[in-house]
C-alpha positions in Angstrom: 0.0 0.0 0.0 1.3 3.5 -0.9 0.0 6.7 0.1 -0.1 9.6 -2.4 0.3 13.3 -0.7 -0.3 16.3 -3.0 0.9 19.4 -2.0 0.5 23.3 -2.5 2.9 26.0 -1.4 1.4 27.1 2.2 1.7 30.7 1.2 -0.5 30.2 -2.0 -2.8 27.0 -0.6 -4.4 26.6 -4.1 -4.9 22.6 -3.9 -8.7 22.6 -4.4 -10.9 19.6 -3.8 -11.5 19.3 -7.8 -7.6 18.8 -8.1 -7.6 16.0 -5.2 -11.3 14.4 -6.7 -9.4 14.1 -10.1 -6.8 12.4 -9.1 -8.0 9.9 -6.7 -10.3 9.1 -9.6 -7.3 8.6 -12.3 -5.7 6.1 -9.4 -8.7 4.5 -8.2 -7.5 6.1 -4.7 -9.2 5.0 -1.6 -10.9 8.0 0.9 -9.2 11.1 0.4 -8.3 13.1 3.8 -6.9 17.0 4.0 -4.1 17.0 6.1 -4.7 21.1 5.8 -6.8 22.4 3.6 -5.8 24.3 0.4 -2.1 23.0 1.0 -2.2 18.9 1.9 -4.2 16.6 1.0 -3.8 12.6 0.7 -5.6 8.9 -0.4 -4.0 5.2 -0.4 -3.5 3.2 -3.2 -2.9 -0.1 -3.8 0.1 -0.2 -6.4 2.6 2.5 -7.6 0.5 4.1 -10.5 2.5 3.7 -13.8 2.2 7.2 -14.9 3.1 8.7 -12.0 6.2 10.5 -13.3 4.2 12.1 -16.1 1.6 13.5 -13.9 3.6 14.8 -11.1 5.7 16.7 -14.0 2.2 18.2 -14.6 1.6 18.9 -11.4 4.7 20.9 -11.2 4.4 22.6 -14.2 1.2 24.2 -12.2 3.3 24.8 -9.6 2.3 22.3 -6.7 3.9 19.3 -5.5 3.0 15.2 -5.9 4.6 12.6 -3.8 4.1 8.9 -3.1 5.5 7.0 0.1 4.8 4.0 1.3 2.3 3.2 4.3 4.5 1.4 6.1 6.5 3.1 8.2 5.5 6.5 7.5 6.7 8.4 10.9 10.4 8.7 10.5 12.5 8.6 14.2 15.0 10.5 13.0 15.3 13.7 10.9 18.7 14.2 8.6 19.1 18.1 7.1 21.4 19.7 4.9 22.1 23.3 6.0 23.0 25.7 3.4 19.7 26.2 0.8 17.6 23.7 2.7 17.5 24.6 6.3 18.7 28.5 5.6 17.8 30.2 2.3 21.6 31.1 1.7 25.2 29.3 0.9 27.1 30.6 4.2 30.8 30.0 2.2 29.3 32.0 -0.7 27.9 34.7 1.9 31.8 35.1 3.1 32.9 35.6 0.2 30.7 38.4 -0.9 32.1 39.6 2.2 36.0 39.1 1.1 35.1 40.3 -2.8 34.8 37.3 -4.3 31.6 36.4 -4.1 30.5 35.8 -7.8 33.1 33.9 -8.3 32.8 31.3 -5.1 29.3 31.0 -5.9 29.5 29.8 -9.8 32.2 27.3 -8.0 29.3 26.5 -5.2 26.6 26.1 -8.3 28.5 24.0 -9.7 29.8 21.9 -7.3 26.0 21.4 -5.5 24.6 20.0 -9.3 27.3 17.8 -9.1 29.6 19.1 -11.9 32.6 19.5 -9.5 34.0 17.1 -7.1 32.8 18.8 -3.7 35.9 18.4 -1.4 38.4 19.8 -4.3 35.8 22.7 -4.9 35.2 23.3 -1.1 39.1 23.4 -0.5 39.5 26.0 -3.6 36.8 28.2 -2.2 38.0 28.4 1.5 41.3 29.2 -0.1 39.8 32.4 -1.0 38.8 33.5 2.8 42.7 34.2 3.6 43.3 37.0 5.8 39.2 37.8 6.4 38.9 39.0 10.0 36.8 35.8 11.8 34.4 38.8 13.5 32.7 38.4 9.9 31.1 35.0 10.6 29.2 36.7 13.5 28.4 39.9 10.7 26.8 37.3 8.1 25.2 35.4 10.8 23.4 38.3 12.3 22.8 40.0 8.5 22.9 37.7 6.0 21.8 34.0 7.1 17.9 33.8 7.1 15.8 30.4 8.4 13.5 28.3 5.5 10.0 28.7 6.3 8.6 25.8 7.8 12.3 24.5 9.4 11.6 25.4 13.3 7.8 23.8 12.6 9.5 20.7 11.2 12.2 20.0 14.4 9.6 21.0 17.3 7.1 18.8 15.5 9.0 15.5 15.3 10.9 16.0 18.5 7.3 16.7 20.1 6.9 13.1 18.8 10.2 11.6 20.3 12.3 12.1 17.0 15.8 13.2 16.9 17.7 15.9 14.8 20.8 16.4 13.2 22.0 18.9 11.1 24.7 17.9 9.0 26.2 20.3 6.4 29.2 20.3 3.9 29.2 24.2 5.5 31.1 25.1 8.8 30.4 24.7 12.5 30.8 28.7 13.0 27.1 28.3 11.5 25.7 25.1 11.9 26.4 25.6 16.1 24.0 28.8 15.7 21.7 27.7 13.1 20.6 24.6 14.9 20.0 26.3 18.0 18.2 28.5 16.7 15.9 26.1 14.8 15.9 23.5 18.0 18.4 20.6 16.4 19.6 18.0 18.7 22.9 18.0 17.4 24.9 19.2 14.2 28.0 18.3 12.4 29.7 20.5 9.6 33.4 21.3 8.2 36.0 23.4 10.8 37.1 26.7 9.4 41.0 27.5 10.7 41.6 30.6 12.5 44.7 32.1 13.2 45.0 35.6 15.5 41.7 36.3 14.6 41.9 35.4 10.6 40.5 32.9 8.5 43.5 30.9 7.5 42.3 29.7 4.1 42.4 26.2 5.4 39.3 23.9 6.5 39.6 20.9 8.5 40.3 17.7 7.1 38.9 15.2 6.6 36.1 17.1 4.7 32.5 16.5 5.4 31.4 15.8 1.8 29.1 13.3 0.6 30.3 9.9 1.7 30.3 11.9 5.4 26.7 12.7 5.4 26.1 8.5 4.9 28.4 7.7 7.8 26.4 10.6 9.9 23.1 8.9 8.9 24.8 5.2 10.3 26.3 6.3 13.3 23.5 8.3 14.6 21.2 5.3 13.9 23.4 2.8 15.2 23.6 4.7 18.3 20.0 5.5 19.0 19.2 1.8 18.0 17.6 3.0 14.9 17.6 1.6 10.8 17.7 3.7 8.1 14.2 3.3 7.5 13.6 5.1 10.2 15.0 8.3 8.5 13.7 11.0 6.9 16.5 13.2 5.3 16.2 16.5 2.9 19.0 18.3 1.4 19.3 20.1 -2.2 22.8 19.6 -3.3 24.7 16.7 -4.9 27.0 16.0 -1.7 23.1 15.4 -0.5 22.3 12.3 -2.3 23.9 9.5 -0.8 22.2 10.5 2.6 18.9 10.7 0.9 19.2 7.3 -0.6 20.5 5.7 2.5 17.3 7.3 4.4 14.1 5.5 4.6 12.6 8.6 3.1 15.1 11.2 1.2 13.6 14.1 0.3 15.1 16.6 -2.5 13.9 20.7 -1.5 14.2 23.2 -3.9 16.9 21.2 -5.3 19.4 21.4 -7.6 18.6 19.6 -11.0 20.7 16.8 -11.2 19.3 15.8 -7.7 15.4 16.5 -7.4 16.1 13.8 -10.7 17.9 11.4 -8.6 15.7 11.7 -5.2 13.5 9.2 -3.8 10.9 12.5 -3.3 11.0 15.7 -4.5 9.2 18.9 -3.3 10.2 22.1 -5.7 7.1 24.4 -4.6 6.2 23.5 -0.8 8.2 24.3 2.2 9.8 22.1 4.9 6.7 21.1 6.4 6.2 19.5 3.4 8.1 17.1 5.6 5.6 16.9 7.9 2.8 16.0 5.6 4.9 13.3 3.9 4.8 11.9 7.4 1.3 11.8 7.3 0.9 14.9 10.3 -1.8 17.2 9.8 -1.3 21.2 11.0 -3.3 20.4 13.9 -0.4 18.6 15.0 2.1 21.1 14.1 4.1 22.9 16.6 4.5 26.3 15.6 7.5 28.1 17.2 
């Protein structure tokens, strides 16, 4: 059994009951329920319908979301978030460097590197390179002018945790802003790249070894084997392509607002919603949201 969840984007909340009706009728869908109305709404079906590829396309191209999961095993224990352009709205490296002057050209490097084009421990080693000499008292500037929360991302952590799940951040970024970030947004715990200070300047250097891809995996099996968890019991989102071996590994991987190369490659993608899209994969309705 499967579960099909069609979404709007909260701020628009066009899904209309003719849109849900429709579709339930293509898939021979069982009773449909609105998880909130004009934003979520969701039926069961038996099998994986074969067109569904070519109807959530459509549904894109009119600018809402379709996603299937299964029923078993819905509620996810454990939440798994990228950082940078999933969690925040910004890339914090290419936020320094509009700081330092280069900040065109670290983010066609960051572009590049987050669809995959670029190997993302060489790229992230080139970029840092380019910090040298930036007073560290900038981190704090960017942080407190430049780094902005995704809607929905406190809503999504107090939620789960409310139901006994854990958090994690874990970013290719740097601890100078994934310690902030996730207390800010109510994460249990975070992991992210070290950027090297010297007498109060930014080195150039990063920590090895470099949280890249392969790192996010191992995050996703430690934290599980330590909680007594499965990957199953995952739910993971991120946008870039250091994201996509977490959100294979997960039980459900979720692809936000993501680059090309990987809303192709992800188990579920959601290009118009917002992170309580999560939520609603999950099968909560916003009477059980907690708002913070």
């Amino acid at each position: 059994m499967y579960t099909v969840v069609m979404l709007a984007a909260p701020h628009r909340a066009d899904l209309t009951d003719a849109a849900v009706t429709t579709l339930k009728s293509r898939w021979d869908g069982g009773h449909a329920l609105w998880l909130s109305y004009g934003v979520a709404a969701e039926f069961p079906v038996a099998d994986m319908p074969s067109d569904f590829d070519a109807i959530s396309a459509d549904w894109r191209a009119a600018g809402r979301d379709l996603a299937i999961v299964p029923v078993a095993g819905r509620r996810k224990a454990l939440l798994l978030a990228d950082m940078d352009s999933t969690m925040i709205e910004q890339e914090c490296l290419d936020e320094l460097a509009a700081v330092a002057g280069f900040g065109d050209r670290v983010a066609a490097i960051t572009a590049r590197a987050m669809n995959g084009e670029l190997d993302f421990e060489t790229s992230l080693v080139e970029r840092v390179a380019l910090l040298e000499g930036l007073p560290e008292t900038v981190i704090g500037d960017v942080l407190t002018s430049r780094i902005t929360l995704a809607p929905g991302g406190r809503t999504l952590v107090a939620t789960m945790r409310a139901q006994g799940a854990w958090s994690v951040l874990v970013s290719g970024g740097f601890t100078d802003f994934t310690g902030p970030v996730a207390q800010r947004i109510g994460f249990d715990e975070q992991r992210a790249n070290v950027l090297i200070g010297q007498d109060g300047r930014l080195t150039g250097r990063v920590g090895l070894p470099i949280l890249g891809r392969e790192a996010k995996v191992q995050a996703l099996d430690e934290v599980t084997a330590a909680r007594g968890l499965t990957a199953a019991d995952v739910i993971a989102v991120g946008d870039g392509a250091n994201d996509l071996g977490m959100l294979h590994r997960a039980g459900l991987g979720v692809a936000l607002h993501a680059k090309p190369v990987v809303a192709a490659q992800a188990p579920v993608r959601i290009d118009h919603g917002d992170l309580t899209a999560l939520l609603y994969l999950q099968g909560y309705g916003d009477d059980e949201f907690v708002r913070v």
